[in-house]
C-alpha positions in Angstrom: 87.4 134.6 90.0 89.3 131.9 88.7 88.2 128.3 90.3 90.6 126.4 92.8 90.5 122.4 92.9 90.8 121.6 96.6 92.8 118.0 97.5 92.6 116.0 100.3 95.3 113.6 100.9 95.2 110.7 103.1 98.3 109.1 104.3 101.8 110.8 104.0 104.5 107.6 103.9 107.0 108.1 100.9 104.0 108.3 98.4 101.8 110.9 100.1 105.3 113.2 100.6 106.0 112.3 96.9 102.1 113.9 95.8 102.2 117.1 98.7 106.0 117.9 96.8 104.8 117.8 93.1 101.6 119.9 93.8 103.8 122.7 95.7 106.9 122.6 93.0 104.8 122.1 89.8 101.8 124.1 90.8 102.1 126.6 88.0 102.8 123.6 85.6 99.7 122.1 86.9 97.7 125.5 86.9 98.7 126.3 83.2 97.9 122.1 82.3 94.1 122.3 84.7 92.8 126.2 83.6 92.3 126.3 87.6 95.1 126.5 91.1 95.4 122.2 92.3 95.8 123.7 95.6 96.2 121.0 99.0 93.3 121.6 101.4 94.3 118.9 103.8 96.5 115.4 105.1 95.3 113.2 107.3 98.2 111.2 109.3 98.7 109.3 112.0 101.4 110.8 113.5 101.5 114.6 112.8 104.7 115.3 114.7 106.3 112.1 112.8 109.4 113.7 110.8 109.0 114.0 107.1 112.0 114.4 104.3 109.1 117.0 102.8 107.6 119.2 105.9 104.2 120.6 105.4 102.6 123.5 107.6 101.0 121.9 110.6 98.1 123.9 109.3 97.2 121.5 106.6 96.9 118.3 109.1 93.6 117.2 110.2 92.2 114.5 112.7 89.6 112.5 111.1 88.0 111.5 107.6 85.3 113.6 108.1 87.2 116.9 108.8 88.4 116.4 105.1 85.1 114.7 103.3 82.8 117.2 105.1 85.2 120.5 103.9 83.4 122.1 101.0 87.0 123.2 99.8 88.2 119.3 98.8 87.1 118.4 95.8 89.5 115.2 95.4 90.8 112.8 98.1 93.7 111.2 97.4 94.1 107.8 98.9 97.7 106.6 99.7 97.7 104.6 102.8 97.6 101.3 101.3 96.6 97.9 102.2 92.9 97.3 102.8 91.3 99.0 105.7 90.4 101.5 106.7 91.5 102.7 103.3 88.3 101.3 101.7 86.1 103.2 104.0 87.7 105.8 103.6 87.3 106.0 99.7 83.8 104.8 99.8 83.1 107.7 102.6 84.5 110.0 100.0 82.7 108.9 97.4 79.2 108.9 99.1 80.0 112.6 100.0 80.4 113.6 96.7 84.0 113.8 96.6 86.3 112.1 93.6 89.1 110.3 94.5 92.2 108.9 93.5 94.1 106.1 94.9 97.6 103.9 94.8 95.9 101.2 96.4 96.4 97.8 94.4 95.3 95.5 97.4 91.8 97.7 97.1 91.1 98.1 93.7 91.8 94.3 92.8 89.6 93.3 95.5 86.7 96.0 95.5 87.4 98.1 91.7 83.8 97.1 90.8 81.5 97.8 94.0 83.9 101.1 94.4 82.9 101.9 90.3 79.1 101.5 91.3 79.3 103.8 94.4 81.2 106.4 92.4 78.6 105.9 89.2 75.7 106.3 92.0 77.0 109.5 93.3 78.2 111.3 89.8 81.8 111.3 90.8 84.9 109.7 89.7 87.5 107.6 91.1 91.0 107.0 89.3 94.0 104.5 90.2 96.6 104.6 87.8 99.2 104.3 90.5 97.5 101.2 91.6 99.6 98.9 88.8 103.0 99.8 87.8 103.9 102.8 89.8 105.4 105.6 87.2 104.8 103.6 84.3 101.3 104.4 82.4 99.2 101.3 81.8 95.6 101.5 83.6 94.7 104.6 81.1 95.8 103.0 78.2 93.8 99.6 78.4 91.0 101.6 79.7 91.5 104.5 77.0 93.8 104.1 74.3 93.3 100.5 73.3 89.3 100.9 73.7 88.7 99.8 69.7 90.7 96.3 70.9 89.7 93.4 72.0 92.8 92.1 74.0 94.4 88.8 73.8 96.5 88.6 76.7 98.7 90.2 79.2 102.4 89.1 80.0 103.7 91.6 83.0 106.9 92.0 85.2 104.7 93.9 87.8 106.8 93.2 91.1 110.3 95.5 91.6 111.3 93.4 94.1 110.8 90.0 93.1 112.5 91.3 89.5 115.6 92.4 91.4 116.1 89.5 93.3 115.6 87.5 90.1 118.0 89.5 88.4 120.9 89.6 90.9 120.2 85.4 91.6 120.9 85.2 87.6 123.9 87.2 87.7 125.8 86.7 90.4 124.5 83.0 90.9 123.6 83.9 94.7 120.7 81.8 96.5 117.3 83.4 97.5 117.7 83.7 101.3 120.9 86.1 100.6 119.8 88.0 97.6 116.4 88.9 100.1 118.6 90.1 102.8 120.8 92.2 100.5 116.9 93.2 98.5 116.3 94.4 101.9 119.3 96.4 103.1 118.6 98.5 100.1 115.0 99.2 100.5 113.7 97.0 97.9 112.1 94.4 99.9 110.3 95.3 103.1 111.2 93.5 106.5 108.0 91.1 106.0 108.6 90.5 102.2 105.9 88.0 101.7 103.3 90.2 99.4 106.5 90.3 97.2 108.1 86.8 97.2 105.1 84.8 97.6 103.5 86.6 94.5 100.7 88.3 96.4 101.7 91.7 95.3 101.7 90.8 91.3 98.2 89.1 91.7 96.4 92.0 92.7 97.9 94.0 90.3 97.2 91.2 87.5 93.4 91.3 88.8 93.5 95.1 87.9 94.9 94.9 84.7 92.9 91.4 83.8 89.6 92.8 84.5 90.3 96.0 82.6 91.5 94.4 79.3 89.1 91.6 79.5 86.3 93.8 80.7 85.4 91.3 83.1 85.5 90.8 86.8 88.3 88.6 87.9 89.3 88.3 91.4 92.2 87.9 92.9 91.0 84.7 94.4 91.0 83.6 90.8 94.7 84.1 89.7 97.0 81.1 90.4 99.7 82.1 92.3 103.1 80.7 93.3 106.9 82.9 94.8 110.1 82.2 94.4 111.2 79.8 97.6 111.8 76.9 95.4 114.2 78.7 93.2 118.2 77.4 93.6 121.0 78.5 91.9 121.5 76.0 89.6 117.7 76.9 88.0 119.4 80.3 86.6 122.3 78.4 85.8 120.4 75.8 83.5 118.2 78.1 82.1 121.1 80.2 81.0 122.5 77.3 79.1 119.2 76.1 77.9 118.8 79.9 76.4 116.1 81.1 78.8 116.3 83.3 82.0 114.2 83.2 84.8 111.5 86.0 85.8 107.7 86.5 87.7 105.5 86.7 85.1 102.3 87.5 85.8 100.5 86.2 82.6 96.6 86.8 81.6 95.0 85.1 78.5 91.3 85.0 76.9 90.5 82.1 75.1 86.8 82.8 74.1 84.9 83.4 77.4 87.4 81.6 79.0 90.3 84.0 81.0 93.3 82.2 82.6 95.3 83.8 85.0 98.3 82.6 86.9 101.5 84.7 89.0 104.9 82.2 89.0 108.2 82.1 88.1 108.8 80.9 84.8 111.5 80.4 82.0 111.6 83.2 79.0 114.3 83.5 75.6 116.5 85.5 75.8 115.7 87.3 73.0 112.4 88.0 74.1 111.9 91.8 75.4 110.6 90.8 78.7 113.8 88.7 79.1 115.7 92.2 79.2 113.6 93.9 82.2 116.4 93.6 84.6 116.2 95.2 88.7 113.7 97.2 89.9 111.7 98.1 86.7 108.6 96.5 85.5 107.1 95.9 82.4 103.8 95.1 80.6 103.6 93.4 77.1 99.4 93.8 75.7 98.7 91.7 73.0 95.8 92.8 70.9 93.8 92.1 67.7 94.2 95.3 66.4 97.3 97.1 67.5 99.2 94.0 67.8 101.6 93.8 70.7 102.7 96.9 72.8 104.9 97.2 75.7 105.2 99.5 78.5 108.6 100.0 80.6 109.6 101.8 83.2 109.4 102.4 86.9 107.0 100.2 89.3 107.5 102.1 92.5 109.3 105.1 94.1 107.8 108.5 95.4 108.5 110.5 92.6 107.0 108.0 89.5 104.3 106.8 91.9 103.4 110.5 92.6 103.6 111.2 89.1 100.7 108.5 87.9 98.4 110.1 91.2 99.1 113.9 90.2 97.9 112.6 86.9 94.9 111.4 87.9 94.4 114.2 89.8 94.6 116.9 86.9 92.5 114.5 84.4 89.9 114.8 87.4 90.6 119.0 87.8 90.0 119.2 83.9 86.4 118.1 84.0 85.7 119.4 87.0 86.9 123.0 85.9 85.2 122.1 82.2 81.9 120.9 84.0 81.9 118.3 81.5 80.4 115.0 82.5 82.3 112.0 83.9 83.3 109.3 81.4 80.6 106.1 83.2 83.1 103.7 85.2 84.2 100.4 83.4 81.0 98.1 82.5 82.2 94.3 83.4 80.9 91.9 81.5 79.4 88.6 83.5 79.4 85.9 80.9 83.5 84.9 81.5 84.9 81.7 83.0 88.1 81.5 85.0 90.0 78.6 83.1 92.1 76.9 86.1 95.7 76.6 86.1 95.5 72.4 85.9 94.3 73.3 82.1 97.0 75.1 81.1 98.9 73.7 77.9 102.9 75.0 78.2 106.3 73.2 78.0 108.3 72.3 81.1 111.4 72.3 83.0 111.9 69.8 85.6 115.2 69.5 87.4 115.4 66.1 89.8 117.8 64.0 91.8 118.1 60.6 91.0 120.1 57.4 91.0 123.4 57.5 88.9 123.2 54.6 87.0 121.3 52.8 83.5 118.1 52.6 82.8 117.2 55.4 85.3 116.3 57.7 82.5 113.6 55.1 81.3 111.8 54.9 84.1 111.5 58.4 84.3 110.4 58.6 81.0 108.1 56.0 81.1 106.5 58.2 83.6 106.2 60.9 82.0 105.1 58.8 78.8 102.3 57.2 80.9 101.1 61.1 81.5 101.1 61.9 77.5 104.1 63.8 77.9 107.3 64.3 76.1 110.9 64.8 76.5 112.3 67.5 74.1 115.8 67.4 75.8 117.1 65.9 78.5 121.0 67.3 80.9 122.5 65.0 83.2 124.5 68.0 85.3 126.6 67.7 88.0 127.0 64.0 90.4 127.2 63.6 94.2 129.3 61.1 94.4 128.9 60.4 98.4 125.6 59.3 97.5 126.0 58.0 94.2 123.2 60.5 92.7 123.2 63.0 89.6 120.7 66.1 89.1 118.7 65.9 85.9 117.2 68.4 84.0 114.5 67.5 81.3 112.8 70.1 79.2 109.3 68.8 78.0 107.3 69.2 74.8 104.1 71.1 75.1 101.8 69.3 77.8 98.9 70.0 79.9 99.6 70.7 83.6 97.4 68.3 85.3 99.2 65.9 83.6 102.7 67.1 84.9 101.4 67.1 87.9 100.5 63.4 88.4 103.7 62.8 86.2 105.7 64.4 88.8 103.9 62.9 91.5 104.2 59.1 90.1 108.2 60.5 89.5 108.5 61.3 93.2 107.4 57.6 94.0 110.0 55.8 92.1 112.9 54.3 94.6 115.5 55.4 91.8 114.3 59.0 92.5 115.8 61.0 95.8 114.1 64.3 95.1 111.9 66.6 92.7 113.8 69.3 92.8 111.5 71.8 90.8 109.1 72.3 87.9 108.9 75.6 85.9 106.9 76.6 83.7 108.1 77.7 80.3 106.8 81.2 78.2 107.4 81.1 74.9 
């Protein structure tokens, strides 16, 4: 008799509905692609009387962990209920029971990946998350796969739909943050309590994945810098624009030796740069690497049908070894000899935008500031003045400089009586 795969699935929001709908409308896709049926053996919901845009036969629903981990008939649980417990008990339950599993969960894999790669090594199973960073888009298998010959440089990512919509529509239609949230989430785009997504929370987790992957090295998400998008104004997409830059999240990874920087924040881009051109809801990952140079990956971050996609493909590349009896590929070895470089170290240019006196010999003292610091001005905008209060906003681009030094610069700026505000700082990606 020909073998079945059983799956358990745990959570049925918009991505568990997505993953029950492929497996019943691609099953003889999946059966022709696996040698064996990928049949669902169980979901395990909250609410089983909830309504659902895909119904399944009550049949299938089941009341605890253990009613799907203890049935002989699952050999994969598929973990889409998100955020951190009890999701992680749940996969390490289902590892410890002999069951593989594969899971969306970014929030668990950037916090837990290694301890959750040691249970499954211990218990001769697998566990697979490429719907953990990037939704549809395919990146985890590649860095982990693909690119295994390379020894990669960095990581420069759009990971966050939300934050790059809001970005996008602040650039183009020159709107202010609090509006372009509300309309982000009339839409759907931004959920009710948005701050995972503006505060940058969201991108870090899924930079911790990706970092530790390429790298091969464990780094936290306690270790990434992080800063959102609340200080961003209009005029900031208005002055980049002339300056040649836009405005996006980044969420940027570097090796320097055994040193790995990581940081999440807005930041200025060219233009011309491809990066520059990821516009809404789409993300993108640029992998710079000593052999194949620099690749990029496009396409969707989130959605029920693209995220569905990356679990069902985790879920046959699972079924094929199972149904092959061929041995599991060992989870990722980390190495323990990297330092986390911190943000105050980082060398980059500048923008600053301030409001100070309108008058001479403002601009001097400002720059003897900043000269005081070791920095540089590469160009310098006086934009528009408030008369009432006899103030102008300034915008100074800086040359190359380190950020602790920017910092003090703009704290010594902040001090001067010709000075009413510091507006913002950006960091500029060349």
């Amino acid at each position: 008799m020909e073998r079945t795969i059983g799956v358990g699935v745990l959570g049925m929001g918009v991505v568990g509905e997505g993953v029950a709908r492929v497996l019943a409308t691609k099953k003889d896709l999946i059966r022709r692609q696996v040698g064996a049926s990928v049949d669902l053996r169980g979901v395990l919901v909250k609410d089983q009387n909830k309504p659902r845009s895909y119904e399944l036969s009550k049949d299938l629903f089941v009341n605890s962990i253990e009613d799907l981990i203890q049935n002989p008939e699952v050999d994969i649980v598929v973990e889409v209920i998100g955020g951190e417990y009890p999701a992680l008990d749940y996969i390490i339950a289902s590892l410890k029971k002999g069951k593989n599993v594969v899971t969306a969960n970014k929030e668990v894999v950037a916090k837990h990946g290694p301890d959750i790669f040691q249970v499954a090594r211990e218990n001769n199973v697998r566990v697979l998350f490429e719907a953990s960073v990037a939704g549809g888009t395919p990146i985890v298998s590649p860095i982990v796969r693909d690119l295994v010959a390379n020894d990669i440089k960095s990581i420069k990512a759009i990971i966050n739909g939300t934050t790059n919509y809001i970005l996008t529509k602040m650039a183009q239609e020159k709107s202010d943050f609090v509006n372009t949230l509300k309309d982000a989430q009339s839409l759907g785009y931004a959920e009710s309590d948005p701050t995972n997504d503006v505060e940058g929370i969201d991108a870090v987790y899924k930079l911790a994945i990706l970092s530790t992957l390429a790298f091969r090295a464990r780094i936290r998400d306690t270790d990434i810098y992080r800063e959102g998008l609340s200080r961003l104004e209009p005029q900031d997409f208005q002055y980049a624009d002339e300056l040649g830059y836009t405005v996006k999240l980044l969420a940027i990874a570097t090796l320097h030796g055994c040193e790995v920087q990581a940081r999440v924040h807005p930041a200025l881009i060219r233009k011309e740069q491809m990066l520059a051109k990821v516009d809404g809801v789409l993300n993108a990952v640029e992998v710079e690497t000593d052999i194949a140079d620099s690749i990029m990956f496009h396409g969707p971050g989130a959605g029920s049908m693209p995220t569905a996609s990356a679990v069902i493909g985790d879920v046959v590349n699972i079924s094929r070894n199972l149904v092959g009896d061929s041995g599991f590929p060992d989870p990722l070895k980390l190495s323990e000899n990297i330092v986390i470089q911190p943000i105050t170290s980082l060398r980059t240019q500048y923008y600053i935008r301030l409001e100070a006196e309108d008058r001479p010999g403002v601009l001097a003292q400002i720059a003897s500031v900043l000269g005081q610091n070791g920095i540089s001005i590469s160009s310098f905008i006086q934009k528009g003045t408030n008369h009432e209060f006899g103030t102008a906003e300034l915008v100074i681009m800086t040359h190359e400089a380190v950020e602790h030094s920017v910092q003090d610069a703009l704290n010594g700026i902040h001090k001067l009586d010709v000075v009413a505000s510091v507006g913002n700082m950006i960091r500029v990606v060349e």
